[in-house]
N, C-alpha and C positions, 0 to 999 in steps of 0.2 A: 401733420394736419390735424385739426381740431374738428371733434364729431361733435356735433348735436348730443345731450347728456340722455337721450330719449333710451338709444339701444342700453348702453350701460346700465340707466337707472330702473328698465326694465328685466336684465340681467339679476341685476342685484337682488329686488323684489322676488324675482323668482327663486334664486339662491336659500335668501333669508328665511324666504315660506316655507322652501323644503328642508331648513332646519341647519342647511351645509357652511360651512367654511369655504373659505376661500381653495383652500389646500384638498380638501376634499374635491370639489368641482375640478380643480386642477388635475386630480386624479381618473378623475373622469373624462374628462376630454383631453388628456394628451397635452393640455397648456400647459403654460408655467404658472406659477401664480402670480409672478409679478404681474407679467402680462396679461393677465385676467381684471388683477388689481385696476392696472391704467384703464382696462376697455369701460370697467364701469363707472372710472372715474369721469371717459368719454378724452380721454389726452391721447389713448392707440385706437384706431380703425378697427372694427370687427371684422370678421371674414362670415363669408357664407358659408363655408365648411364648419364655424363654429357654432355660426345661428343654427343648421340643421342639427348638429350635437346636442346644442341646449334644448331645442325642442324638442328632441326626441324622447330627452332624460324625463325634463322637465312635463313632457307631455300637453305644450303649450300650446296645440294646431297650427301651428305655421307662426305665430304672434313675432319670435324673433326674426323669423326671416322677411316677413313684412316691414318690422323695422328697418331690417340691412338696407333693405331694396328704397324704401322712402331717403333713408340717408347717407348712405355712402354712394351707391350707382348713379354720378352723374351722368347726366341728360347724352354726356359724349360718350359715354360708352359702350351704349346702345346703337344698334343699326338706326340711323335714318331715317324718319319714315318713308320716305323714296323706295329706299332699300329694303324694307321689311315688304313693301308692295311687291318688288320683285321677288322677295323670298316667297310672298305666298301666293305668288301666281303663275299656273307652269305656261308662259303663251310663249310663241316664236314657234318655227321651224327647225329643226335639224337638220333635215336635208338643206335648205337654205343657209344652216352654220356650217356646213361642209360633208354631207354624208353625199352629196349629189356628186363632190370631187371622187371620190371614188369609184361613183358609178363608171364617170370617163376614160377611167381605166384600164377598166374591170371586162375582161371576155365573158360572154355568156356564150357557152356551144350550141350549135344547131341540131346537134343530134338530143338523144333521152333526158328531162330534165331528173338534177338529183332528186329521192324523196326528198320528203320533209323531215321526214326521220334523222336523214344526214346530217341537217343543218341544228338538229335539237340535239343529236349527241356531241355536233362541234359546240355549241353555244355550252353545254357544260364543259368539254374540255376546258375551254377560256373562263370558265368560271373558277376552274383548280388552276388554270396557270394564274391568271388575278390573284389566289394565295399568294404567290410566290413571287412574284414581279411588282414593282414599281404601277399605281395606277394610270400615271402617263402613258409610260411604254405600252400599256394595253388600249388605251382610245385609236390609235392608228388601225390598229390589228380588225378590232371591232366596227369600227366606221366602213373599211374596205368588206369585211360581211357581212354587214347591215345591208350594205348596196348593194352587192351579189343578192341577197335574198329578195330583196326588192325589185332586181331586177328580172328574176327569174318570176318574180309574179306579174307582171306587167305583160308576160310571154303566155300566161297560165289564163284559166279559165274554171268556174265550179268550185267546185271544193278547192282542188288543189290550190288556186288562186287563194281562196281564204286560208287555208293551214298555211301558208305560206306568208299570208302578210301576219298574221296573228304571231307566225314565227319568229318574222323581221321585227314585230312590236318588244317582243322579250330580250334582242337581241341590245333595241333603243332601251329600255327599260334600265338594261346594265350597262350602258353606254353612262342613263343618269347615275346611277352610283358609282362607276370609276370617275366620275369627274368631280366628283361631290367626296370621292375619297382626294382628288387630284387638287382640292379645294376652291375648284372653280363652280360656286353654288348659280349662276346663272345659266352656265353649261348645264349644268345637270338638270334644272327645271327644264328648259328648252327640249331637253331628250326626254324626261318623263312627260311633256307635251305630247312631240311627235309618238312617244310608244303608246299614248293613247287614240292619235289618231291610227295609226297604223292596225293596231286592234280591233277599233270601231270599223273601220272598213273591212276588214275581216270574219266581221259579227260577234266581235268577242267584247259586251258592253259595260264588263266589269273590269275590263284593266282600269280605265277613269276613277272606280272605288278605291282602288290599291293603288294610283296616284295620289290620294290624298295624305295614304300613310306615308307613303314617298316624300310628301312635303310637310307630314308632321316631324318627320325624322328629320328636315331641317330647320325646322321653326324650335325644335326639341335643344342640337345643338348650338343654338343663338340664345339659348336658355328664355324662349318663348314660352312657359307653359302653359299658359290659359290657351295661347293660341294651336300648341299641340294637341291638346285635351279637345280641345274644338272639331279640328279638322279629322282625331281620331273618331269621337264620336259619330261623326257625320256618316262616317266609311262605313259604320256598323249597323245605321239606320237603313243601308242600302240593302239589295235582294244579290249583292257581292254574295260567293261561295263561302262557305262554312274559313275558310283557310284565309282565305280577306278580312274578313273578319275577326279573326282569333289575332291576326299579325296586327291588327288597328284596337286590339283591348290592350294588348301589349303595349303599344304605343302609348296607348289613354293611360294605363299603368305607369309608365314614365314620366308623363308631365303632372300627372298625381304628386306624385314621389317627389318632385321637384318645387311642387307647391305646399309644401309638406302633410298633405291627405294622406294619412295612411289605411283610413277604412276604406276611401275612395279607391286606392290603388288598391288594397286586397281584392276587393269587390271585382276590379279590372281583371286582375291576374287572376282570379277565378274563373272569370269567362270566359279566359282567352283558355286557358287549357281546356274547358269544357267543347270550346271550336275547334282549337288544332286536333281533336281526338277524333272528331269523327272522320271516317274514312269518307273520299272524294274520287269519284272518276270526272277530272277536267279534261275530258278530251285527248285526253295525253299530251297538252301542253305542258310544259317545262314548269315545275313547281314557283312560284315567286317566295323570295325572301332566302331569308341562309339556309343552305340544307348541309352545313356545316356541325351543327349543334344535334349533341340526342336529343334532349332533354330544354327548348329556347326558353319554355316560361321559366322553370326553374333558373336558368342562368337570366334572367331578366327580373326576376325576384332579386338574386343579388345584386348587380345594378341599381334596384329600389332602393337595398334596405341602402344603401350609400348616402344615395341622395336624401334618405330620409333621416339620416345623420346616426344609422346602426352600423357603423364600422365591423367589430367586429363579429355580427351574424353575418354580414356582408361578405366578409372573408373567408368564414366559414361553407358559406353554398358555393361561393365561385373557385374556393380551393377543390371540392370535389365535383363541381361541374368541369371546371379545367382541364381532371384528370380523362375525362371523359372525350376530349376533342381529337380528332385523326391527327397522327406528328405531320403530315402532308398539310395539314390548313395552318401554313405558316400566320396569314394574316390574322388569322381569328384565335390562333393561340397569344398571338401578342398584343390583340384589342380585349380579351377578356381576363389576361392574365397580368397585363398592368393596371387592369382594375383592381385585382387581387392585390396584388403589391400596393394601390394606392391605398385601400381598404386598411390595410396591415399597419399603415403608414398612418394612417387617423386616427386606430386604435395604439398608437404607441410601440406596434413591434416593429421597432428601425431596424433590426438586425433582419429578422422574417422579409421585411418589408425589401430591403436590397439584395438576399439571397433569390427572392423569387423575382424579381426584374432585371439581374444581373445578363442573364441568356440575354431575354427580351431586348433588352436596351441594343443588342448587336442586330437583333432579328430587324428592327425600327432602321435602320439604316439602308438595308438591304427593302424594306417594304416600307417605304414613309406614304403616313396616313395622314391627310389632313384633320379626320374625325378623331381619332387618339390623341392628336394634338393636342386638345383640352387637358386631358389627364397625361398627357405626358409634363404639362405646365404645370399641373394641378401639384404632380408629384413633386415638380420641384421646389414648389412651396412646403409642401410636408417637411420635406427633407430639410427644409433650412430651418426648422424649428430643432433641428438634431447637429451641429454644426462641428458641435465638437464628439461627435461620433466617429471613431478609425473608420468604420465601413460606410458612413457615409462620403467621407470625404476622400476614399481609394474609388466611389465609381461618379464621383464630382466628374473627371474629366470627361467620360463613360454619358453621362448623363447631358453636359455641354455640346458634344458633339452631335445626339439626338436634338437637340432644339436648334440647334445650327441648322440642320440638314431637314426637318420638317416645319422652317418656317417659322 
């Protein structure tokens, strides 16, 4: 396919000024040089991976990726505008998509209803089983004690009536992200719908704020960034908790990152650590976001510097953030540790790069993610720049089998 000579001959321009060779730049980013050669000649496609490398070097604020995105991303690549409506609208009912079948089920007893308590130390348990299990296998699970919760509020009065439905909102809450990991992204709006009404009747008026970071987190992987940046922004403007807020500069930090703003994103991840520090008594509801992670801005720094096409600083925070996560959070060791790998893989270390995915790649089988999906594709594009590498092509079958099996 033939590119428009714009990205190339803006490549080139930037090369020239900074003095480099061909060979050199090739050095730097992991290409070949033939391959660099053609992109400027405009006869090979550039990649996004590369526009963010060059800008990074090069220090061009986004210039090349603006390029990519005007001429290579046809118009079909893109969600729909139809579709992107639905992405960033959380309306429907849950109960109406199936939580009510439960209820029909479901015995509520006549005698003492459980605390609340009970029902916030199940919703974590299901939160550690979710490591470990298939996101499917877990909507079943959650849907039938979403309804229990619900129903035992419906029985309630006073408070208990509210810590109860606020409980059932957290429950819908992670109802949206197993299905958004399940890759059913209209499921998962529909539940971060209902988990905000369920919370508003409960008096809890900040879940709605921390629905938006919920649906920047998918406008984020549709690679929306203006529209991520947007809806993070918005969350922060709210009278949301210190911790709503710190989870929505993170987010704003990411589609920075992605639009290649790096003082923007610094500035983000500044603030978000400055939020998640202060200490919070919410009531003692159930914390929102990962409580997986020591250290999230720091691992979400590395995440950045990726997208901002710093490979390997990138690999450097998330190799020692990695080391940091419980061996029990199966899923979250192998959502940020094939970042790592991809990382490794951008900066040139192929060998690094499949010794640390090698586990992973078996762990993905056993937990398929819709959201890693990205970079588990991502990876396989790395890889194919390494072809004639022994270790790349002894976890070729390894690595087939994970895009088989997540879609």
């Amino acid at each position: 396919m033939d590119v428009p000579l714009r990205f190339g001959a803006e490549l080139r321009r930037l090369r020239e000024d900074a003095g480099m060779t061909l060979q050199q730049l090739a050095d730097v980013t992991s290409y070949s040089r033939g391959h660099l050669s053609k992109i400027e000649r405009g006869t090979n496609p550039p990649t996004m991976n590369l526009a963010q490398r060059c800008d990074a070097h090069f220090r061009a604020g986004g210039r090349l990726r603006r390029a990519y995105s005007a001429e290579v991303e046809p118009a079909g690549t893109k969600p729909k505008p139809a579709r992107r409506r639905v992405i960033a609208t959380g309306v429907g009912s849950l109960l109406a998509a199936g939580l009510a079948d439960g209820g029909k089920n479901g015995h509520v007893s006549d005698g003492e209803l459980p605390p609340r308590a009970l029902y916030q130390g199940q919703l974590e348990q299901m939160k550690q089983l979710g490591q470990n299990l298939a996101p499917a296998a877990m909507l079943p699970i959650l849907r039938s004690q979403v309804s229990n919760v619900i129903a035992l509020a419906t029985r309630s009065t006073g408070a208990s009536r509210a810590g109860l439905l606020v409980t059932a909102s957290r429950f819908a809450e992670y109802i949206g992200w197993m299905a958004q990991e399940s890759g059913d992204e209209p499921m998962a709006l529909r539940a971060t719908a209902e988990a905000v009404e369920l919370a508003q009747a409960g008096g809890d008026e900040h879940l709605a704020d921390y629905a938006m970071v919920r649906r920047a987190l998918v406008t984020y992987y549709n690679g929306d960034a203006s529209r991520t940046v947007a809806l993070a922004q918005q969350a922060q403007r709210s009278g949301a908790p210190s911790r709503v807020r710190g989870l929505a500069a993170q987010r704003e930090a990411q589609g920075h990152a992605l639009l290649g703003d790096e003082r923007a994103c610094g500035r983000a991840l500044d603030r978000a650590r400055d939020l998640l520090a202060v200490a919070e008594d919410p009531s003692g509801t159930p914390a929102l976001g990962t409580t997986q992670l020591v250290d999230p801005v720091s691992m979400v720094t590395g995440w950045c510097l990726y997208d901002l096409g710093r490979p390997r600083e990138a690999a450097d925070v998330l190799e020692r953030e990695c080391h940091r996560i419980a061996p029990h959070a199966l899923n979250t060791r192998t959502r940020y540790g094939l970042r790592r790998a991809l990382s490794l893989a951008a900066a040139g270390e192929i060998e690094n790069s499949c010794e640390t995915a090698r586990e992973l790649l078996a762990f993905m089988t056993v937990t398929p993610s819709a959201t890693v999906r990205t970079d588990v594709h991502r990876l396989d594009r790395e890889w194919s720049r390494f072809r004639g590498s022994a270790v790349v092509r002894g976890l070729r079958p390894a690595l087939a089998n994970v895009l088989n099996s997540v879609g």
